[in-house]
C-alpha positions as CSV (number, residue, x, y, z in Angstrom):
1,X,-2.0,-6.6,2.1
2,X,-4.1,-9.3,1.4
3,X,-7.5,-9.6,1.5
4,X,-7.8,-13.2,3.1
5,X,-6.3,-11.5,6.8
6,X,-9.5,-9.3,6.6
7,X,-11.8,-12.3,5.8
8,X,-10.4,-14.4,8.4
9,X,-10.5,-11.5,11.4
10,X,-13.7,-10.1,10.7
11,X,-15.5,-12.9,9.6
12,X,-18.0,-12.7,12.9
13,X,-18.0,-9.0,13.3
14,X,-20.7,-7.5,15.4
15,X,-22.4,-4.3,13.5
16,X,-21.4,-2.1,16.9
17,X,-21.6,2.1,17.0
18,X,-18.0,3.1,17.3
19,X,-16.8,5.1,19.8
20,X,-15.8,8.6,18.0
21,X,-12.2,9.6,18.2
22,X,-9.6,12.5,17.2
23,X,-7.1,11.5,14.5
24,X,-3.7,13.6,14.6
25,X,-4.6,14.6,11.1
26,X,-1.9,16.3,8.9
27,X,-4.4,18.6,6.6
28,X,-7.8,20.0,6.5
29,X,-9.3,18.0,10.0
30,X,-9.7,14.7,8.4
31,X,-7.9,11.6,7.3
32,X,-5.2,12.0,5.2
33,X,-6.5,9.6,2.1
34,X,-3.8,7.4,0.6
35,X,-4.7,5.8,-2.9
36,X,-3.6,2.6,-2.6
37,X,-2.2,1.4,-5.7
38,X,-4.1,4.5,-7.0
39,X,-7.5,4.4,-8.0
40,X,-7.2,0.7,-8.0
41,X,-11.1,0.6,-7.4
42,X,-11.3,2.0,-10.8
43,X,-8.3,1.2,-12.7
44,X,-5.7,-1.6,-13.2
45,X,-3.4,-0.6,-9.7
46,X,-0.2,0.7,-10.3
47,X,-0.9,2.1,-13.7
48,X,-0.3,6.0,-14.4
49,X,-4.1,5.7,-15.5
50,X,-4.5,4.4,-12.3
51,X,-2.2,7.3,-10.6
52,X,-3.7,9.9,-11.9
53,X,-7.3,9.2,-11.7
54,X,-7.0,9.0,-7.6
55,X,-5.3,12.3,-7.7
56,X,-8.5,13.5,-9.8
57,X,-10.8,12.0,-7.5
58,X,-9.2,13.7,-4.2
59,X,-6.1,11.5,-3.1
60,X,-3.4,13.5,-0.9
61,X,-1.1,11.0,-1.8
62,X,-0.1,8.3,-4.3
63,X,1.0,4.6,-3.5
64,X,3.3,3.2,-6.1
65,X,5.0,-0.6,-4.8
66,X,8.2,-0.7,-6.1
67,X,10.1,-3.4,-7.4
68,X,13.3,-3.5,-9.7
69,X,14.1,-4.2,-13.0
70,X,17.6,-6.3,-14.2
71,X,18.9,-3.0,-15.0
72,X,18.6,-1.4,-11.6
73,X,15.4,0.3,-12.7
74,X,12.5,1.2,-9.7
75,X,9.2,0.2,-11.3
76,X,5.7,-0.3,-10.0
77,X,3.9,-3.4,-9.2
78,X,2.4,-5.4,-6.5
79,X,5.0,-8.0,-6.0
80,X,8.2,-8.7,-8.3
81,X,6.2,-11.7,-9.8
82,X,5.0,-10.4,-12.9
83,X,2.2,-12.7,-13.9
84,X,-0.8,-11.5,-11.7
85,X,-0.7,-8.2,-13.0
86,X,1.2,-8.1,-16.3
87,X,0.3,-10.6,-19.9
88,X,4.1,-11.7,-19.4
89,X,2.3,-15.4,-19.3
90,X,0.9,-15.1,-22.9
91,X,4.3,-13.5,-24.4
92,X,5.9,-16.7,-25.9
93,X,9.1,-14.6,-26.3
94,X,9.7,-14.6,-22.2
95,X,8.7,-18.0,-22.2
96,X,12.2,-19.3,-21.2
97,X,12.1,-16.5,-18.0
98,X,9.7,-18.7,-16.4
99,X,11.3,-19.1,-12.8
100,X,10.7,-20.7,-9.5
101,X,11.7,-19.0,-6.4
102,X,12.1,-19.3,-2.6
103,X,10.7,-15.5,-1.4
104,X,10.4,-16.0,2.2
105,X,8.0,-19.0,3.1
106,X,6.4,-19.2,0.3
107,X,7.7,-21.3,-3.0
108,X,6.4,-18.7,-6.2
109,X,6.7,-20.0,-9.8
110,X,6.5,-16.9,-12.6
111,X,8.0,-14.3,-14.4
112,X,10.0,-12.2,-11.8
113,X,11.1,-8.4,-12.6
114,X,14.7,-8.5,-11.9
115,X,15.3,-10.9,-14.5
116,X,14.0,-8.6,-16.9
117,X,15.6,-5.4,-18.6
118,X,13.2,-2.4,-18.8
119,X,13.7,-2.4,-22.1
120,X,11.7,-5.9,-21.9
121,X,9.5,-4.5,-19.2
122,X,8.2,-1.7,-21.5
123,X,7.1,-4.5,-23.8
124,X,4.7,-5.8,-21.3
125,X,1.1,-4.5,-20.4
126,X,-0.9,-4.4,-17.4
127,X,-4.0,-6.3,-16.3
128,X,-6.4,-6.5,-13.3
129,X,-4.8,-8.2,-10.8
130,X,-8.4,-9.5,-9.2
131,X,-10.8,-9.3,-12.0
132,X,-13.5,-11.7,-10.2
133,X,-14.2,-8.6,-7.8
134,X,-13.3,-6.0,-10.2
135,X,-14.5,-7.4,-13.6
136,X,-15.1,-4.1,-14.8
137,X,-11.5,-2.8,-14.5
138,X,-10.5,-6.1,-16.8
139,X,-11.5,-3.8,-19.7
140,X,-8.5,-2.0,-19.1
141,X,-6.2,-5.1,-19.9
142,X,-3.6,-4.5,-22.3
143,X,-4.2,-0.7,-22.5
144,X,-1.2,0.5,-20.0
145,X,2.6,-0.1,-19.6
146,X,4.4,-0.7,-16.2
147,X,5.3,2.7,-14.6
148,X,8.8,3.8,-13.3
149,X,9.0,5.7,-10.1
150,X,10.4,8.7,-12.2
151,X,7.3,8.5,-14.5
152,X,5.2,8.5,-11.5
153,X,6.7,11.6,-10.0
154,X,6.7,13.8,-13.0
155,X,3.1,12.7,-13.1
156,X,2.8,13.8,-9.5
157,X,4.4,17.1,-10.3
158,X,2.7,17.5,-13.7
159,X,-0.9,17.2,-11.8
160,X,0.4,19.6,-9.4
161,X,1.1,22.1,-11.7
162,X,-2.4,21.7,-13.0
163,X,-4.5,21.4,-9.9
164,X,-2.7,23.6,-7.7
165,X,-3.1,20.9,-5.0
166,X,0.2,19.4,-3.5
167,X,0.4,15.5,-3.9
168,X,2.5,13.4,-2.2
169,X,4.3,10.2,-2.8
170,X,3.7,7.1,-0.9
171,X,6.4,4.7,-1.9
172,X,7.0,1.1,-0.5
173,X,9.9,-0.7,-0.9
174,X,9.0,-4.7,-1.8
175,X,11.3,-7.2,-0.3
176,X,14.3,-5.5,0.1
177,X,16.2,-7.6,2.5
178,X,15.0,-10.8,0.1
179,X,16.2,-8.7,-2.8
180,X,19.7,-8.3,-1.8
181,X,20.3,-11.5,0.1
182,X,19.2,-13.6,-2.8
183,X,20.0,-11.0,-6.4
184,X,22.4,-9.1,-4.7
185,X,20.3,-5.9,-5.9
186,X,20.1,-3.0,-2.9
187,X,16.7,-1.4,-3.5
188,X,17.4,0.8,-0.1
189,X,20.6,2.6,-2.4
190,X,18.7,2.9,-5.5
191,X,15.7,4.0,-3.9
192,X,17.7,7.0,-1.6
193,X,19.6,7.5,-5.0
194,X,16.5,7.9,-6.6
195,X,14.6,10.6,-4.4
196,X,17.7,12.6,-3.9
197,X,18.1,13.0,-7.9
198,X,14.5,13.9,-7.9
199,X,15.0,16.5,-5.1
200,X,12.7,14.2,-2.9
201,X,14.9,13.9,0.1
202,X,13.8,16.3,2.2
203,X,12.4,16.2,5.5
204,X,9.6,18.6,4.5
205,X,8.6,17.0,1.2
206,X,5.5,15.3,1.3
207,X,7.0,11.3,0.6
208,X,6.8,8.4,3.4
209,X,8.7,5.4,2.9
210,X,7.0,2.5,4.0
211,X,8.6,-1.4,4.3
212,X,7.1,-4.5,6.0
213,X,10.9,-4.8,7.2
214,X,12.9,-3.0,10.5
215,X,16.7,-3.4,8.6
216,X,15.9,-1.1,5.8
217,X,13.8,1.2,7.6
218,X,16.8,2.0,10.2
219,X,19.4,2.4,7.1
220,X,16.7,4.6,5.2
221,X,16.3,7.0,8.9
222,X,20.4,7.2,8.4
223,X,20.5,7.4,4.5
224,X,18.0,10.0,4.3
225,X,15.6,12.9,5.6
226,X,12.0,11.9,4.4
227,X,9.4,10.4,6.5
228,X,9.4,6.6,7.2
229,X,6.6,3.9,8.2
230,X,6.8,0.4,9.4
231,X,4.2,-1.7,7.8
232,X,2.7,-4.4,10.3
233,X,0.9,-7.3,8.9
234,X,-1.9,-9.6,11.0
235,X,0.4,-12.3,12.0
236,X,3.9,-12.9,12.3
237,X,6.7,-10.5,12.4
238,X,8.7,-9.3,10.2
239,X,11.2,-11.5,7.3
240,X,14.6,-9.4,8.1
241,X,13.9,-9.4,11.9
242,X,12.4,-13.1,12.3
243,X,13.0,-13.7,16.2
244,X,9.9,-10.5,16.0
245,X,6.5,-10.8,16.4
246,X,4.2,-8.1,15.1
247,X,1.8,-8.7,18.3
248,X,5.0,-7.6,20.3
249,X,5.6,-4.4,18.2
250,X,2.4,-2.9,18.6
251,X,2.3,-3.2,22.5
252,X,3.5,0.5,24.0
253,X,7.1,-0.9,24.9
254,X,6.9,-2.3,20.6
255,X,5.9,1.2,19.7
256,X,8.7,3.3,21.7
257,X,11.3,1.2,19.8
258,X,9.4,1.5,16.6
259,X,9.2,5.4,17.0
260,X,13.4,5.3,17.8
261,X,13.7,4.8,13.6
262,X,10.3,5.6,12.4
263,X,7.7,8.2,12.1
264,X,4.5,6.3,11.9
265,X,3.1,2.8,11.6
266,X,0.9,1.0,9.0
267,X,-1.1,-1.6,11.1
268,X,-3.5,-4.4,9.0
269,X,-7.4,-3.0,10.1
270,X,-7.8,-5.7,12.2
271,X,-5.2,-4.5,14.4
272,X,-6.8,-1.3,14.3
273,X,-10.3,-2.4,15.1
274,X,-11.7,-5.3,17.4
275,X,-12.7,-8.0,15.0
276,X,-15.6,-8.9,17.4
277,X,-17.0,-5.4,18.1
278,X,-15.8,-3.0,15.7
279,X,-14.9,-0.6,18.1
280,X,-11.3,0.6,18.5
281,X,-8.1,-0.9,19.9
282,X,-5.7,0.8,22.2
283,X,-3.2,1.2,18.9
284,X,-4.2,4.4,17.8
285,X,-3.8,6.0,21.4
286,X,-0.7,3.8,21.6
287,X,1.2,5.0,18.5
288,X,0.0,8.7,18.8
289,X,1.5,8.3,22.4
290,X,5.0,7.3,20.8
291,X,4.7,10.0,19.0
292,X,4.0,7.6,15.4
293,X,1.4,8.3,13.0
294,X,-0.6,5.6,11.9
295,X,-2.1,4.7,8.8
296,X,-4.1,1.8,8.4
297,X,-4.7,-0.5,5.5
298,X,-6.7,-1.1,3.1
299,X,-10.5,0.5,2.8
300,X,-12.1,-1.4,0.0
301,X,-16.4,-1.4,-0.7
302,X,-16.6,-4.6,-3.2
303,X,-17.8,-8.0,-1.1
304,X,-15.1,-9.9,-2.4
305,X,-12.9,-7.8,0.1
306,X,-15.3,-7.4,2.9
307,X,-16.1,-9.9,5.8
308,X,-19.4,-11.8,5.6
309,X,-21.3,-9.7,8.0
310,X,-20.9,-6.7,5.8
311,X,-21.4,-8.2,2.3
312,X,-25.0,-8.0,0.0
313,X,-26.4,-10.4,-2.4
314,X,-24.4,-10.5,-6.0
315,X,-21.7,-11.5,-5.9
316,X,-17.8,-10.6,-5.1
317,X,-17.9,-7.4,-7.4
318,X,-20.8,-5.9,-5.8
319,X,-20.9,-3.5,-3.1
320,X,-21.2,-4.4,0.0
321,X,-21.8,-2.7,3.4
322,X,-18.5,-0.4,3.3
323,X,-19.8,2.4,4.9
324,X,-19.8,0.7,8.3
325,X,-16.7,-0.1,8.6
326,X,-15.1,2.8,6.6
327,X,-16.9,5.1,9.6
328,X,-16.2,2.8,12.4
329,X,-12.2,3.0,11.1
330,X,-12.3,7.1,10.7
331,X,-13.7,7.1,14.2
332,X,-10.8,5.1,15.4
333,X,-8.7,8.3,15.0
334,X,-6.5,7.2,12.9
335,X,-4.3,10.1,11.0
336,X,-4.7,8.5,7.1
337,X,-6.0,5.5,5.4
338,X,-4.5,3.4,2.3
339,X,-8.0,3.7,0.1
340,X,-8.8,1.9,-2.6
341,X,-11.8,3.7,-3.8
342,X,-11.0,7.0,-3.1
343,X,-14.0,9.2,-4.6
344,X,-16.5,7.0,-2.0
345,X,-13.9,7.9,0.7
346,X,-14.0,11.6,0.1
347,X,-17.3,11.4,-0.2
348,X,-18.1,9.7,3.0
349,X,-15.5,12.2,4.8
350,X,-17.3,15.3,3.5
351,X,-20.7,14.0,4.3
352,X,-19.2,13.8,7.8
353,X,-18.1,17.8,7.4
């Protein structure tokens, strides 16, 4: 989910009224709000710091990306290079784990998490992933260790307990086809293993499993009961499924097949909303018409994340002009959004109430 797609679509956006819309909404009559990351607005993402705060601040559910440690251990981070979010890089000790890897396209040079134990994992500690836009969460660095997704859910069930609110659990699985084509490590088993020892299995439990990927997605709708979401990124299709494009998927015929192993979809914004208008697509009416969800990603309010029509003077950490966009995607209909600042998000819906 990266933040130059969103630069690149909306860069000549027209500041356009959207036309209002009903989302298929699972709760209360609005948007289900998805903290993306957690409070990652606020906090170093995927921290329990992180977790937790979004759950304070209103989240319905909690997005931990999950990678995998040597030891067959499910931990949290952004991709399973450790460098942009960990101090791995300054740790002379790990010096020697210093890799170079084919993931994909792309040619990535770092510290990668399955060649490290947990044991050596739990040594490390987080850091802001993008400081330039979010320089204040840097003074976080160094305070927080790498969750596990067992950590994560007993923090889940612990805030439960204490708010009275249920929270649900957003997982997505990073590379898995990747994962075991190339380290022979199936995060698909360890992940079904996983939820079912945590009594997370269920078809009524409040947990969607999202992947970028169509493999894992159809062994996960025959492994086990919970809810599942294909993730659909601006261009290209998807790694396991290459003859695929993603512009083909999201058509009506794309969608029907979609629904045949998934529940919903998680469509890029741009897909969401026309880059030149800001008014709605057909996808929403599309995927509700396939019977999918659709949850949208990612509603950020700093410029450095925002296209240049919608961005003030100071700077990439400042705020910019979120609440256009943020309304013109809730009117899309849309049934959730991945939220990075989830206290402005709950605000803007209840001003809306």
């Amino acid at each position: 989910m990266v933040r130059n797609f969103l630069l690149m679509a909306f860069g000549t956006l027209a500041l356009a009224t959207p036309i209002a819309a009903q989302a298929e909404t699972d709760g209360d009559g609005r948007p289900l709000i998805i903290a993306h990351r957690g409070a990652s607005g606020e906090r170093p993402e995927h921290t329990l710091a992180a977790y937790e705060l979004a759950i304070d601040r209103g989240a319905d559910y909690v997005e931990p990306d999950l990678v995998v440690t040597k030891d067959l251990v499910l931990i949290a981070r952004h991709e399973t290079e450790l460098s942009g979010t960990t101090d791995v890089a300054s740790r002379e000790e790990f010096e020697d784990r210093r890799r170079e890897k084919v993931i994909g396209e792309r040619r990535v040079a770092g510290w990668f998490a399955e060649d490290f134990t947990l044991a050596e994992i739990r040594s490390l500690r987080a850091k802001e992933r993008v400081p330039s836009a979010r320089p204040a969460n840097a003074r976080y660095d160094g305070l927080y260790q790498v969750p596990t997704l067992d950590e994560i859910v007993k923090l889940v069930r612990a805030k439960e307990a204490e708010t009275g609110r249920a929270i649900g659990l957003y997982p997505e699985l990073k590379i898995p086809t990747w994962l075991l084509q190339e380290e022979g490590i199936d995060t698909v088993d360890l992940l079904v293993t996983e939820l079912q020892r945590l009594d997370l299995d269920g078809a009524d439990e409040r947990v969607f499993i999202q992947v970028f990927e169509v493999g894992p997605l159809q062994r996960l709708d025959r492994l086990i009961d919970s809810k599942l979401v294909l993730l659909i990124a601006p261009e290209g299709g998807p790694f396991d499924e290459p003859e695929l494009r993603w512009s083909d998927m999201i058509t009506p015929t794309g969608l029907a097949e979609i629904a045949t192993y998934a529940d919903g979809v998680g469509p890029w914004l741009g897909h969401v909303l026309d880059p030149g208008t800001m008014q709605p697509t057909g996808l929403v009416a599309n995927a509700h018409a396939a019977g999918l969800k659709i949850h949208p990603w990612t509603l950020r309010k700093e410029n450095g994340f925002l296209p240049a029509a919608l961005q003030n003077d100071g700077g990439a950490a400042a705020d910019g002009k979120w609440r256009m966009l943020w309304n013109a995607a809730i009117a899309s209909g849309a049934d959730g959004f991945f939220v990075d600042n989830v206290r402005e998000f709950v605000g803007l819906v209840g001003e809306g109430e």
